[in-house]
N, C-alpha and C positions, 0 to 999 in steps of 0.2 A: 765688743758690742756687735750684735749683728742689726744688719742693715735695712729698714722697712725694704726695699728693692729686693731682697736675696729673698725671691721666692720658697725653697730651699730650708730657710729657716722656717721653726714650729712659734717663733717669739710670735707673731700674732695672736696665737691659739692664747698662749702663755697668758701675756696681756691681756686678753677679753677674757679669762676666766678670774687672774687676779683683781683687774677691776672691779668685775660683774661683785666679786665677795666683800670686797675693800667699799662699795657702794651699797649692797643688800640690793641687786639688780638681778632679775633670772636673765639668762640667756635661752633664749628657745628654742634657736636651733644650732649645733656646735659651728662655732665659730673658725672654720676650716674644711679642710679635706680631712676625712678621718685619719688616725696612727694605721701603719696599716702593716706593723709589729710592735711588741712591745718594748723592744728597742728604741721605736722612734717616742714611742708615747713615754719611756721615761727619759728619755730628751727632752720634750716640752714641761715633765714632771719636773726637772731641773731646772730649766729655766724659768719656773715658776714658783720653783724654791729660790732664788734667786732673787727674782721680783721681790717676793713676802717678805714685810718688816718686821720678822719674827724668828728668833732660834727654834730650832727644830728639836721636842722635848720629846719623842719616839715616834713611834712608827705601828701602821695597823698592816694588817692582810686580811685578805679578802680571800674567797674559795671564787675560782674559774668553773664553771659549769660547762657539762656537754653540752654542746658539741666542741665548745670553741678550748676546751683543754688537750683534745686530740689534735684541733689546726694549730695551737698555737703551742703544744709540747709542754705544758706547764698545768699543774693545777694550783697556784695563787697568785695574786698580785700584790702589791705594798702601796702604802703612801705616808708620807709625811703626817706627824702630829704636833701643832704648834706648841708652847708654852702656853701661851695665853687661851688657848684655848683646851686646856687643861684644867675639870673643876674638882672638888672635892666633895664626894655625897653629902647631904645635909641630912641629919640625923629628924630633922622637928617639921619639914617643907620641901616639896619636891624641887628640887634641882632645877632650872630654867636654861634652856637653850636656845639657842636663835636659829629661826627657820628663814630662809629666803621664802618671802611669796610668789608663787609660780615657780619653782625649784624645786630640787626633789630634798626628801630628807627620811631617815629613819633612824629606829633603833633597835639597836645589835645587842645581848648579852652576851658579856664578854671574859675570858682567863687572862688577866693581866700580868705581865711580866716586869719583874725591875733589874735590869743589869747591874750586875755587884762589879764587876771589870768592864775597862774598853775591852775588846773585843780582841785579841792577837789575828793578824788578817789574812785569812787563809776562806778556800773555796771548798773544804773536801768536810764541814758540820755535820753532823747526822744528831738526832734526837739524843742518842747516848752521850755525846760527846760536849753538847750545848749543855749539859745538867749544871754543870760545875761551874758555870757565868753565869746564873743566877743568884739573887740574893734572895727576894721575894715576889708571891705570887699576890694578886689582887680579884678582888670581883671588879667589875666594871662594865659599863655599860659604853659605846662606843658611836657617838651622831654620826651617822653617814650623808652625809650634806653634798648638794651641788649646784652651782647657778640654773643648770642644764637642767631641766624635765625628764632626759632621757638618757640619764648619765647612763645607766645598766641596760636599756635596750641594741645597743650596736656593739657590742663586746668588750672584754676586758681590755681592748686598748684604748679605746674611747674612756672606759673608765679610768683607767690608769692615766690615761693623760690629766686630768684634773684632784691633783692632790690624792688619787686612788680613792676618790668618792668620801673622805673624811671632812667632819666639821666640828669635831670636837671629840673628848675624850670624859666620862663622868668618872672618881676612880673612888672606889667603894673601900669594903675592911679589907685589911690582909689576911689570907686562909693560912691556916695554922697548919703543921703538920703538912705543907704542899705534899714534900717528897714520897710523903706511904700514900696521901690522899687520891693526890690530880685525878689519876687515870678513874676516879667513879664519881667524879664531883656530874654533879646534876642542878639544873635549873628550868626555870618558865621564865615567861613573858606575857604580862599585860597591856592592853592599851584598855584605856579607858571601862577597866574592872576586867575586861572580858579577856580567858584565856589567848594567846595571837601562836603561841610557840615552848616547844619543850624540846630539852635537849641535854647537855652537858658537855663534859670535855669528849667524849668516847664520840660529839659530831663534828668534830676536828678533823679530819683527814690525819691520820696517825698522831695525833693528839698536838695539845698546846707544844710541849718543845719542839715538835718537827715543824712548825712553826716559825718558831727560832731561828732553828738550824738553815731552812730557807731561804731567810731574812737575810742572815750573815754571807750566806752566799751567793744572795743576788747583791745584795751593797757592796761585795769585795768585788763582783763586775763591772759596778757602776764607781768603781774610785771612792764608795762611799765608808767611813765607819760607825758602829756601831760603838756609843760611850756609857762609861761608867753612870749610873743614874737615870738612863732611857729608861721610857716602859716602852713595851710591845706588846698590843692589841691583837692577838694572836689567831679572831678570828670568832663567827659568829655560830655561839651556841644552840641556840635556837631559834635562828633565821636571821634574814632582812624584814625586818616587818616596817612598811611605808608608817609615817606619821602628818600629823595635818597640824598645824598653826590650833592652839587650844586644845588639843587632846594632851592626855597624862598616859604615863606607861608607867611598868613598876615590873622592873628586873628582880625575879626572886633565887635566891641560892641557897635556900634552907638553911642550915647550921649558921652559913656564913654571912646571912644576913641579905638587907633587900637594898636595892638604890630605887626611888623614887623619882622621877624628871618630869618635865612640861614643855609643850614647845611653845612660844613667845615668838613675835615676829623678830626678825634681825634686824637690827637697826646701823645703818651705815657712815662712815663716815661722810662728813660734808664736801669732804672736795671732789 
C-alpha cells in the first residue's frame, strides 16, 4: 500500500480519478502534477486498475498525435476496458451511455478484436505475427470518457493516466470474412443525423492488427497479459468526435451494419 505521505506516489491522481467515476463527479482540473512519461502515467493507470471494482474485459488505443509522438517516441496509448462496462448494440433502440456532466466524453468507430488465445508473452509482435491470436473481429463503437474536461489537452500522458480516456465499450456484429476483408473495411459517423467523421481501417496507423501487435508489447512491459476472450479496441476510425449529455450518434459500417447510442447522464454511486 502506498503512503498518503510518499509524495512520490501517483495514488492520489489514482484516487481522485477512481472516485471522481465511482460518484459521476467531473474533476476540473487534474488532480496532480502532470505524468511527465508514459511510464509514469501507466503507473497511476495501474493503480487505478487496482482501485476499480471491476475485471478488466479488454483494452482500447488510442493514436498519439504530433507533436507529442516524436517527444514521447510512440504513436499509441492504451487503457483498460471494464466488464461492466461492456454493452451489446441494440438492434430496435439506441444504446445508452453514461456521460459525467462537466467531463469530457466521445464517440470513436471502432475494429473490434476478440482474442482466441492468451497471448504467449513475448515483446518482438508485428502485425503479421498477432493474425493468428485472433478469433473474431467486431464493429464497435468505443465511449471515450473522463471525469477531466481536459483529459486530451495536455498530452498522451495526462491521458493515459486515467484509464487512457475510456468509459465504455458498445460491441456491434461480427465482420464476416475479416481476414480478405479488414484492410478496406470503411465507415462514417453521426451525431445527431449530421455527418461528424469517415474513415475505415486504412485510418489506423498501419491497420487494426498493428494495433494488436502494440498492445501485446506494451503489456509484456508492463508485467501485463493479454487473455483468451479480451476484445481490443483497436483504435478510432473516423475520429474523436466530442459528445454532449442528449445527443445520439450512429456508427455506420455499411455491409456490416450500424451501432446506434445516446448519451444519458452518469449516474453514481451513493457512497
Amino acid at each position: 500500500m502506498s503512503h498518503a505521505h510518499d509524495n512520490s506516489s501517483g495514488s492520489p491522481i489514482a484516487r481522485a480519478f477512481t472516485d471522481a467515476r465511482r460518484t459521476a463527479r467531473a474533476v476540473p482540473s487534474y488532480p496532480g502534477a502532470h505524468p511527465d512519461s508514459l511510464e509514469a502515467a501507466y503507473a497511476v493507470q495501474d493503480e487505478a486498475i487496482a482501485l476499480w471494482p471491476d475485471r478488466i474485459a479488454g483494452w482500447k488505443l488510442g493514436r498519439i498525435n504530433a507533436p507529442w509522438d516524436a517527444r514521447f517516441g510512440v504513436g499509441r496509448l492504451a487503457g483498460p476496458i471494464f466488464s461492466k462496462a461492456v454493452w451489446a448494440a441494440e438492434a430496435d433502440r439506441p444504446t445508452p451511455f453514461g456521460v459525467i456532466a462537466g467531463g469530457f466524453a466521445a464517440v470513436e468507430a471502432e475494429y473490434v478484436i476478440e482474442l482466441a488465445e492468451t497471448a504467449p508473452d513475448r515483446d518482438d509482435w508485428t502485425a503479421g505475427t498477432v493474425a493468428a491470436l485472433v478469433s473474431r473481429v467486431f464493429t464497435g463503437v468505443e465511449i471515450a470518457g473522463s471525469p477531466f474536461p481536459g483529459i486530451n489537452d495536455h498530452g498522451p500522458a495526462v491521458t493515459a493516466s486515467d484509464f487512457g480516456n475510456n468509459a465504455g465499450l458498445i460491441l456491434g456484429a461480427e465482420i464476416a470474412d475479416w481476414r480478405e476483408r479488414l484492410a478496406g473495411l470503411t465507415c462514417t459517423t453521426a451525431i445527431d443525423g449530421a455527418i461528424v467523421g469517415a474513415g475505415g481501417a486504412a485510418s489506423i496507423p498501419n491497420g487494426p492488427l498493428d494495433s494488436l501487435a502494440f498492445l501485446l508489447n506494451l503489456l509484456h512491459r508492463r508485467g501485463r497479459r493479454l487473455e483468451a476472450g479480451q476484445l481490443i479496441s483497436t483504435g478510432a476510425a473516423t475520429g474523436v468526435h466530442p459528445i454532449a449529455i442528449g445527443q445520439s450518434a450512429v456508427a455506420d459500417f455499411g455491409p456490416d451494419g450500424r451501432i446506434a447510442c445516446v448519451a444519458i447522464p452518469a449516474v453514481g454511486d451513493a457512497r
